[in-house]
MIPA-594162 format. One record per atom (N, C-alpha, C): residue number from 1; residue in one letter; atom name; x, y, z. Coordinates in Angstrom, 1 decimal. Each point is the difference from the previous one (the first is absolute). Layout:
(NUM, A, CA, (X, Y, Z))
...
***
This chain:
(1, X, N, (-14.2, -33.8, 52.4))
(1, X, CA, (0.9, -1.1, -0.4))
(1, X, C, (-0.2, -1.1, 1.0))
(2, X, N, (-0.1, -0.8, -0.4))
(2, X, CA, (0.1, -1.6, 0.8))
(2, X, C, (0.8, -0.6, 0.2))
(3, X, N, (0.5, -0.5, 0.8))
(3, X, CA, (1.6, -1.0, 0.3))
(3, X, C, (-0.7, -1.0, -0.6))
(4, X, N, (1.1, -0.6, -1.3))
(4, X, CA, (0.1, -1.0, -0.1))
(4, X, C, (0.0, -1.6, 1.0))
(5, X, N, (-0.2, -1.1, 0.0))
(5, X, CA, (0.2, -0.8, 0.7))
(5, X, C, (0.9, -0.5, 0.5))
(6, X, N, (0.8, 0.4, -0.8))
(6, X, CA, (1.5, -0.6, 0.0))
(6, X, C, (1.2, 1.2, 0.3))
(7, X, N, (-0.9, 0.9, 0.1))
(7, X, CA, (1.1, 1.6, 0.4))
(7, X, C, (0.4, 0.0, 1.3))
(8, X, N, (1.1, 0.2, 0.1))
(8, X, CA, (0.0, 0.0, 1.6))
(8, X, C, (-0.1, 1.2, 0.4))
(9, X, N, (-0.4, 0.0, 2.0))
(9, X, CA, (-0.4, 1.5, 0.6))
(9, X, C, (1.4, 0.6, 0.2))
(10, X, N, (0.5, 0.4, -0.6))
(10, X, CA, (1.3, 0.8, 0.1))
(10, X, C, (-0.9, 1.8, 0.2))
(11, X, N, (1.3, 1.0, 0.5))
(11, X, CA, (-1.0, 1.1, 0.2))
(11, X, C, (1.1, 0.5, -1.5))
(12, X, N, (-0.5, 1.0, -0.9))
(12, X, CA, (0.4, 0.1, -1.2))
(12, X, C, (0.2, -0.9, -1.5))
(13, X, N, (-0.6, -0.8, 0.8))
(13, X, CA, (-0.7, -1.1, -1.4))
(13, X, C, (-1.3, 0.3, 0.1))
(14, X, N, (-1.0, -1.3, -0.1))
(14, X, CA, (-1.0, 0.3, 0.5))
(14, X, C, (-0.9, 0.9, 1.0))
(15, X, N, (0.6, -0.4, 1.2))
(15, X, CA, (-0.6, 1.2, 0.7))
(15, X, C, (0.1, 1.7, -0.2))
(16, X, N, (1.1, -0.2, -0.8))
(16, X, CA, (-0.1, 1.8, -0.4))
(16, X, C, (-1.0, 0.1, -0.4))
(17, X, N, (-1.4, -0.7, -0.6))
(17, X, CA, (-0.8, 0.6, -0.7))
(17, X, C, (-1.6, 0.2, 1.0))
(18, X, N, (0.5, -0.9, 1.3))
(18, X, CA, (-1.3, 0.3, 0.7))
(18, X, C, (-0.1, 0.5, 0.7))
(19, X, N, (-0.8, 0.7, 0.9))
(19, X, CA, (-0.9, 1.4, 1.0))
(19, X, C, (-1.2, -0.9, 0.6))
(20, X, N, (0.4, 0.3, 1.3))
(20, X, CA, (-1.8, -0.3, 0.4))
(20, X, C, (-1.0, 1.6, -0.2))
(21, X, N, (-0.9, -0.8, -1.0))
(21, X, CA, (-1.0, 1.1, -1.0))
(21, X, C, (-1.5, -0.3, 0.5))
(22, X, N, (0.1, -1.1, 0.4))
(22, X, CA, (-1.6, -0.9, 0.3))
(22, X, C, (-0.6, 0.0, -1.2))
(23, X, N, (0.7, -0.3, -1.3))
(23, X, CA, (-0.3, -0.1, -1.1))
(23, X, C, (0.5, -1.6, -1.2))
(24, X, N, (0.1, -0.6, 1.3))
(24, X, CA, (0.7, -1.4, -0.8))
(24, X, C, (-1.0, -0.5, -0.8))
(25, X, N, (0.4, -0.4, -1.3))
(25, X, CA, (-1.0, -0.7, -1.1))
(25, X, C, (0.0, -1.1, 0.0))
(26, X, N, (-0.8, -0.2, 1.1))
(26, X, CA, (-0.3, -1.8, 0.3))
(26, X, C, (-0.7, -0.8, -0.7))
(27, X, N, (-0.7, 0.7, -0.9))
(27, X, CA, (-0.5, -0.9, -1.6))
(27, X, C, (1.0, -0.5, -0.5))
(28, X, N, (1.1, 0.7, -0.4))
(28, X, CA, (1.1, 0.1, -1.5))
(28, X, C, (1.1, -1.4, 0.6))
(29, X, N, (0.4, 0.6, 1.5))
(29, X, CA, (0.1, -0.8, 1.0))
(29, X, C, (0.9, -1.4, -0.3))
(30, X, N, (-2.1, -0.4, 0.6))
(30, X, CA, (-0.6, -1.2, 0.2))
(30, X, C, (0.1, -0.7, -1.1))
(31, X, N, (-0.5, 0.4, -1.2))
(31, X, CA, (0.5, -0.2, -2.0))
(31, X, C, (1.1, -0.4, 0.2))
(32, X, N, (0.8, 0.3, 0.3))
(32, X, CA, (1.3, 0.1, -0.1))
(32, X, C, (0.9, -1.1, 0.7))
(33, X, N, (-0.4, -0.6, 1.1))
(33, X, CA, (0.3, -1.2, 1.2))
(33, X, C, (-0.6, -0.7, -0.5))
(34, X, N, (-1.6, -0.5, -1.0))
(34, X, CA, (-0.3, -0.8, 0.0))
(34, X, C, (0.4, -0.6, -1.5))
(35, X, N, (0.9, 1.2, -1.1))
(35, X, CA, (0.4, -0.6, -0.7))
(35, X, C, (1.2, -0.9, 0.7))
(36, X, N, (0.7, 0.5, 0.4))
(36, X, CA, (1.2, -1.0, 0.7))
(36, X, C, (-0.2, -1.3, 0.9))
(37, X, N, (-1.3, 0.2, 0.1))
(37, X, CA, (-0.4, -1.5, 1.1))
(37, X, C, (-0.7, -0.7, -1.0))
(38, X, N, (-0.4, 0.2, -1.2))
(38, X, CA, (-0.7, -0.8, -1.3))
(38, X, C, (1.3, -0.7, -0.5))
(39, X, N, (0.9, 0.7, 0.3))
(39, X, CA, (1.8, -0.7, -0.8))
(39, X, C, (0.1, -0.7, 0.9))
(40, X, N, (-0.1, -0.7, 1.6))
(40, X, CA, (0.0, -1.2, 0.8))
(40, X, C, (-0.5, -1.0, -0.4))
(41, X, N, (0.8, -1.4, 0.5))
(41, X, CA, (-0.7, -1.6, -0.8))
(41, X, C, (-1.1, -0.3, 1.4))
(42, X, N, (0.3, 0.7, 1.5))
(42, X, CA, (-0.6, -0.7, 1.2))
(42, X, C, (-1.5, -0.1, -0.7))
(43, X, N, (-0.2, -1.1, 0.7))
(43, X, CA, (-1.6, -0.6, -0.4))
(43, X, C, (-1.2, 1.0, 0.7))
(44, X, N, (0.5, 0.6, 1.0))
(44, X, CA, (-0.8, 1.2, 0.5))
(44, X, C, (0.6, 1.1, 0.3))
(45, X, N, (-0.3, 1.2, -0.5))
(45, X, CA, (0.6, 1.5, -0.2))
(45, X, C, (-0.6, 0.8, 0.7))
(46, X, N, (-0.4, 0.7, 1.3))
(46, X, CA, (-0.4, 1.1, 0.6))
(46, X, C, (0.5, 1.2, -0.2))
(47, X, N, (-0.5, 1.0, -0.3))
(47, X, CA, (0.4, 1.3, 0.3))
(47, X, C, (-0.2, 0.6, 1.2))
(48, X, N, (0.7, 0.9, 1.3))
(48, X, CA, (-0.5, 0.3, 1.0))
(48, X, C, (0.2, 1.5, 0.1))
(49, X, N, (-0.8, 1.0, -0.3))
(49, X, CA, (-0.5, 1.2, -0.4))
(49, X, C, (0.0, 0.7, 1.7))
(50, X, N, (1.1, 0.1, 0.7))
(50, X, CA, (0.0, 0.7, 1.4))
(50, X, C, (0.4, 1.8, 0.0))
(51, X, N, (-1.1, 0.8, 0.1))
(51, X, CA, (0.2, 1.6, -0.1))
(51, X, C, (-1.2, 0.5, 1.0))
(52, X, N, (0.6, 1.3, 0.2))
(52, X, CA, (-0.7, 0.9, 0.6))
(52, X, C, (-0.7, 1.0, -0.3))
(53, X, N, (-0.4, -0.4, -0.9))
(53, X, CA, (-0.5, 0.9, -1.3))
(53, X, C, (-0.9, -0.4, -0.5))
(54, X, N, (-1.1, 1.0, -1.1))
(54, X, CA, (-1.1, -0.4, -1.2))
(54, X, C, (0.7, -1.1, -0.6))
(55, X, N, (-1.0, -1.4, -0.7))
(55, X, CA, (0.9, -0.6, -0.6))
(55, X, C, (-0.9, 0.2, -1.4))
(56, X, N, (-0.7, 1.4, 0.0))
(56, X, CA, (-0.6, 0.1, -1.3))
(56, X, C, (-0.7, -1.3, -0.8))
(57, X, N, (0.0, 0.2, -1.4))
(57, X, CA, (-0.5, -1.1, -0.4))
(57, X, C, (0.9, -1.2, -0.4))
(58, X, N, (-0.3, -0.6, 0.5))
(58, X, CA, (1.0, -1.5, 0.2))
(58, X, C, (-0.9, -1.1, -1.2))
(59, X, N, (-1.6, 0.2, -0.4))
(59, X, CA, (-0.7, -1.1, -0.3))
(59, X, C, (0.6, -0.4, -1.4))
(60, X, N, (0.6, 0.7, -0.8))
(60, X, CA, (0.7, -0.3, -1.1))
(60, X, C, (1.3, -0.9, 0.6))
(61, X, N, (1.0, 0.2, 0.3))
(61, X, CA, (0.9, -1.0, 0.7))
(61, X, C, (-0.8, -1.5, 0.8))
(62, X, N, (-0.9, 0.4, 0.8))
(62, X, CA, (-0.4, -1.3, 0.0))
(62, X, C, (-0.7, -0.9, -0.8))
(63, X, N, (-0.3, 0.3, -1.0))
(63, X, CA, (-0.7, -0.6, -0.8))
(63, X, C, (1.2, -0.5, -0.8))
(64, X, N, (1.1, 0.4, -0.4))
(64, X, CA, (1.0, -0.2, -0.3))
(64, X, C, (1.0, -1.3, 0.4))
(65, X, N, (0.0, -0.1, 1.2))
(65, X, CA, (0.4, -0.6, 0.8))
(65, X, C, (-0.3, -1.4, 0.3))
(66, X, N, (-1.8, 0.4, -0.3))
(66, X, CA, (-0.7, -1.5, -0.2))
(66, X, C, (0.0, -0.9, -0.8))
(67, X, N, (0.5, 1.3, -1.3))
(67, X, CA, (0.3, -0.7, -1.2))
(67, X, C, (1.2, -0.5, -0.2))
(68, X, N, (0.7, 0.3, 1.0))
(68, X, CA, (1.4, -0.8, -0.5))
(68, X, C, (0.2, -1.1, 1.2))
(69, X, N, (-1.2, -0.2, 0.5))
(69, X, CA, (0.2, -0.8, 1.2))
(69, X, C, (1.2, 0.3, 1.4))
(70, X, N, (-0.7, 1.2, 0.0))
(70, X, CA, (1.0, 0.7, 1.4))
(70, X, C, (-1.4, 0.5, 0.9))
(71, X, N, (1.1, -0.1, 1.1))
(71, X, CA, (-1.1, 0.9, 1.2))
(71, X, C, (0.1, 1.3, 0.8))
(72, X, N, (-0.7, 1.2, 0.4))
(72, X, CA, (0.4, 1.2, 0.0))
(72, X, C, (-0.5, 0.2, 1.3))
(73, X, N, (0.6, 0.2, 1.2))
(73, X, CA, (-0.5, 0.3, 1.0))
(73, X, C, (0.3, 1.5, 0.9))
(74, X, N, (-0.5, 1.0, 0.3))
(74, X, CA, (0.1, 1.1, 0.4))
(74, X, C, (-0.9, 0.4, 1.6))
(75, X, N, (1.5, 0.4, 0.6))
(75, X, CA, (0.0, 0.6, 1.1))
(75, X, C, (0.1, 1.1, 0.3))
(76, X, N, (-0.7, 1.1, 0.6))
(76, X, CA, (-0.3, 1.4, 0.0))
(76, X, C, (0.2, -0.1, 1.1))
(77, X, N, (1.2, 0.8, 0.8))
(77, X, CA, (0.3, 0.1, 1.4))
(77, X, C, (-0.6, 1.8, 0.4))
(78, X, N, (-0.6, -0.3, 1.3))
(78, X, CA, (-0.7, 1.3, 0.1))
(78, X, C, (-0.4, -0.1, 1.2))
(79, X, N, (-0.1, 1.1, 0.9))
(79, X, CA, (-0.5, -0.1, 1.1))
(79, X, C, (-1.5, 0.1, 0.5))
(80, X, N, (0.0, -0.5, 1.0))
(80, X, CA, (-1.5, -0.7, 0.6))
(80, X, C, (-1.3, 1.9, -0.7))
(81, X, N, (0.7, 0.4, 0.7))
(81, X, CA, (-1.0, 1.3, -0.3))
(81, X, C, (-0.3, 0.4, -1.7))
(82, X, N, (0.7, -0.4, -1.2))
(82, X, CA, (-0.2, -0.3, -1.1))
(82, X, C, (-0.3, -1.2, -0.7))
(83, X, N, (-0.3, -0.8, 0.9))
(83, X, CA, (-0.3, -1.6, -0.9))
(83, X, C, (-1.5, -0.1, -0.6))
(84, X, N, (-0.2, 1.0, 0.7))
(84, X, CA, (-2.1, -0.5, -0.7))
(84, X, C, (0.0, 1.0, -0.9))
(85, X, N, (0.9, 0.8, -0.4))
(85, X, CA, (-0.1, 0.4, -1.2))
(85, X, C, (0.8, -0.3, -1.2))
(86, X, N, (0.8, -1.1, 0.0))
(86, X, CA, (0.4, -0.4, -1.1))
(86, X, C, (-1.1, -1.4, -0.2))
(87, X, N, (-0.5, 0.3, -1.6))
(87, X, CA, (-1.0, -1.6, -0.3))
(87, X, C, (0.3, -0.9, -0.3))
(88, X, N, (0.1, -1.3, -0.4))
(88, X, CA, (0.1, -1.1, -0.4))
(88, X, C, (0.0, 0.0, -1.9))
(89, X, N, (0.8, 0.1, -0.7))
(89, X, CA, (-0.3, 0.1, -1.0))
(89, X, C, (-1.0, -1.1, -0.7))
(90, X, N, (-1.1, -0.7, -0.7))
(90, X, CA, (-0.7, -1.0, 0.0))
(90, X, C, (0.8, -1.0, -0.7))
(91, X, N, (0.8, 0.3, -1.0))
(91, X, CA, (1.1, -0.8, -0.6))
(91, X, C, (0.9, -0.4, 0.6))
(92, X, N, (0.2, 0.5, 1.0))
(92, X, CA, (1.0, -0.8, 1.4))
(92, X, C, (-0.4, -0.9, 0.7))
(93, X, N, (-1.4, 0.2, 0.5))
(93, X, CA, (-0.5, -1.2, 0.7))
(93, X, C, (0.6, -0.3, 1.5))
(94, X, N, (0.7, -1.2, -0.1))
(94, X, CA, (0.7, -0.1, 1.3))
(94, X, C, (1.4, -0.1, -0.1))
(95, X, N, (0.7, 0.7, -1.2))
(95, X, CA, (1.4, 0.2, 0.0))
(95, X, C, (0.6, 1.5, 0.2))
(96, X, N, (-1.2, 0.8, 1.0))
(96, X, CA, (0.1, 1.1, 0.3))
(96, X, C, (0.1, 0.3, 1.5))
(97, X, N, (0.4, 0.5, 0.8))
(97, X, CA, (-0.1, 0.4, 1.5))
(97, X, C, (0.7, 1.6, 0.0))
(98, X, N, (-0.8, 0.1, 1.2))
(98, X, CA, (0.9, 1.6, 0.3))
(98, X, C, (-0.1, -0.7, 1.6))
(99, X, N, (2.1, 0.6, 0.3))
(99, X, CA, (0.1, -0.2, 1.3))
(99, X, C, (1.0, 0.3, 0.9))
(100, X, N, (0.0, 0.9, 1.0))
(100, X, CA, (0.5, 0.4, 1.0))
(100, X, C, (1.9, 0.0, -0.1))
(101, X, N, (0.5, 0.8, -0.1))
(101, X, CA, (1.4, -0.1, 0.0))
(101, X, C, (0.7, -1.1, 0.8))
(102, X, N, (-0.8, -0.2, 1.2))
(102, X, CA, (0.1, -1.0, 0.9))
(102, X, C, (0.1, -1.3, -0.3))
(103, X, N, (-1.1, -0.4, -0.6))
(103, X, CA, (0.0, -1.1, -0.2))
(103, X, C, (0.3, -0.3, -1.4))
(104, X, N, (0.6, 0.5, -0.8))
(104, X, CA, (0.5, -0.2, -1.4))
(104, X, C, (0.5, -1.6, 0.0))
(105, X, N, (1.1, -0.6, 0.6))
(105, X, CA, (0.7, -0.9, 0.0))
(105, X, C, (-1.4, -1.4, 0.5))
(106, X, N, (-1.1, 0.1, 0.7))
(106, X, CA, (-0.8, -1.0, 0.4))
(106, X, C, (-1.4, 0.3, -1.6))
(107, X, N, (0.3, 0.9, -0.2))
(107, X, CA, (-1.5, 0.1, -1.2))
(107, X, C, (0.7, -0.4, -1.5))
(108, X, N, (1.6, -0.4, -0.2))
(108, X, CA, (0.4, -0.2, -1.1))
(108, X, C, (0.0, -1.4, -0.1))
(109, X, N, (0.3, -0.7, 1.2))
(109, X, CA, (-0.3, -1.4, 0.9))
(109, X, C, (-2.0, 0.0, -0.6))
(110, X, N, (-0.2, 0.7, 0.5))
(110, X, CA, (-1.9, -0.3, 0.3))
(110, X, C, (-0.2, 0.0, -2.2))
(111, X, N, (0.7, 0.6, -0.5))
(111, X, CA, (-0.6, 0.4, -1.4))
(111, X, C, (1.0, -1.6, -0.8))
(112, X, N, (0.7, -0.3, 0.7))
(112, X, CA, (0.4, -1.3, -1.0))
(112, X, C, (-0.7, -1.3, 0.3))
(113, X, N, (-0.4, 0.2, 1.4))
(113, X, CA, (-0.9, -1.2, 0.6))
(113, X, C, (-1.0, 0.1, -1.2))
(114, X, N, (-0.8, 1.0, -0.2))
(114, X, CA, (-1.3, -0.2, -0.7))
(114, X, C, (0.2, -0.3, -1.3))
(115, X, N, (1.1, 0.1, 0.1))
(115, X, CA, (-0.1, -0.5, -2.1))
(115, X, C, (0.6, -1.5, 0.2))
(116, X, N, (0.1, -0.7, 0.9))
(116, X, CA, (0.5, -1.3, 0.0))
(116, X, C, (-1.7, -0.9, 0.8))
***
């Protein structure tokens, strides 16, 4: 089950229904956030996709996204001894990085620079 957007984290509402499983469906997700950011009038709409996790296949949502004139950008936080094993998906391009727990707060800085 997915928390609505508008659900709040109360523990026995929502949260009653989630476990860390390492099984979050970050497809169904991401569908799901980008319907609600298609409902915004701003003249530019980003998505910013930040986990520690597979983010599986995402190329359907971005394509999606393009089509509705939104932008989808994803951060894979991971440490130095795992980063050359996570790839670049090709449909991401440069709205992809994987980066250090460390520097999360300077690479989310570094990923909005490049779309401007």
């Amino acid at each position: 089950m997915l928390k609505p957007w508008k659900a709040p984290w109360l523990k026995g509402s929502c949260l009653h229904f989630y476990f860390t499983s390492g099984g979050t469906r970050t497809e169904q997700a991401v569908h799901n956030r980008l319907e609600d950011l298609a409902k915004r009038r701003e003249k530019r709409r980003i998505l910013f996709l930040i986990t520690d996790g597979d983010i599986g296949n995402l190329e359907p949502s971005v394509n999606a996204a393009k089509a509705g004139n939104m932008e989808l950008v994803v951060l894979v936080i991971a440490e130095n001894k795992w980063q050359k094993q996570i790839k670049t998906p090709d449909y991401l391009g440069k709205n992809f990085s994987v980066v250090c727990p460390e520097n999360l707060s300077r690479e989310m800085l570094q990923a909005v620079i490049k779309m401007f």
